[in-house]
C-alpha positions as CSV (number, residue, x, y, z in Angstrom):
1,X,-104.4,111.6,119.8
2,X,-104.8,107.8,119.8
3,X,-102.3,106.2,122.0
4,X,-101.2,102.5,122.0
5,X,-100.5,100.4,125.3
6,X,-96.7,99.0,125.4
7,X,-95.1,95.9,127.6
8,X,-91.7,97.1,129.3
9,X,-90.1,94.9,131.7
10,X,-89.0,96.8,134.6
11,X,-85.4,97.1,134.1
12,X,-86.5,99.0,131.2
13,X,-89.5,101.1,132.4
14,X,-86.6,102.0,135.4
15,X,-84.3,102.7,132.4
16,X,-86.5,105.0,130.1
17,X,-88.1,106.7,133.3
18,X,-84.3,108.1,133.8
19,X,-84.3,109.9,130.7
20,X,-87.2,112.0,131.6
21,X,-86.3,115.7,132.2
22,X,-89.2,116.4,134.9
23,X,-92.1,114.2,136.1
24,X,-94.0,116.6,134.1
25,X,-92.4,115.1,130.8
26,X,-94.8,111.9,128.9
27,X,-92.8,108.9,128.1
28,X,-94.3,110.0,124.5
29,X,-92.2,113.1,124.6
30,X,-89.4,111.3,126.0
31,X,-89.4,109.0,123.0
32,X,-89.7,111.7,120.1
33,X,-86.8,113.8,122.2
34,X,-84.4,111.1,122.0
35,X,-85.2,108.9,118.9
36,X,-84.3,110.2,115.7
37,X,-87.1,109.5,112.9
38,X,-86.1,106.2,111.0
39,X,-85.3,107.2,107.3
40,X,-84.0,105.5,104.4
41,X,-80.4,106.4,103.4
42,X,-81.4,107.9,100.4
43,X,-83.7,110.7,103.0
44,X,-80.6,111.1,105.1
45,X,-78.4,111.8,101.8
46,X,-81.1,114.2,100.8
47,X,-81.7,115.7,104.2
48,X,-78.0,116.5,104.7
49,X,-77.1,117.5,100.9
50,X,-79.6,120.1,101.1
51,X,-78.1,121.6,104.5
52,X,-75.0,121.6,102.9
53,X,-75.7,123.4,99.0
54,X,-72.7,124.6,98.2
55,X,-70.7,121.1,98.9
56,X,-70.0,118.9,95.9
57,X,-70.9,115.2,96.4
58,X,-67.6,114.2,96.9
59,X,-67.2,116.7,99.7
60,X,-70.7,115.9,100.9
């Protein structure tokens, strides 16, 4: 997998290295744990409405 080098000042390398579960965990995994995936409003809509079939728009 390609990887890509990123600049954190050390406040925040201290910060993000507290939200690891183990040393065993990447910051990679870290990052995909805790971020949700950025999506337009219209995927979010669609995403949830399809969770949730039975629910009229309104309700939704």
């Amino acid at each position: 997998m390609p990887t890509k080098t990123v600049n954190l000042s050390e406040e925040a390398y201290e910060r993000l290295k507290t939200w690891k579960n183990n040393d065993e965990e990447s910051f990679s995994s870290l990052i995909l744990r805790i971020l949700p995936k950025h999506r337009t409003v219209r995927e979010a809509y669609e995403e949830f409405h399809s969770k949730h079939e039975g629910l009229t728009e309104e309700e939704a």
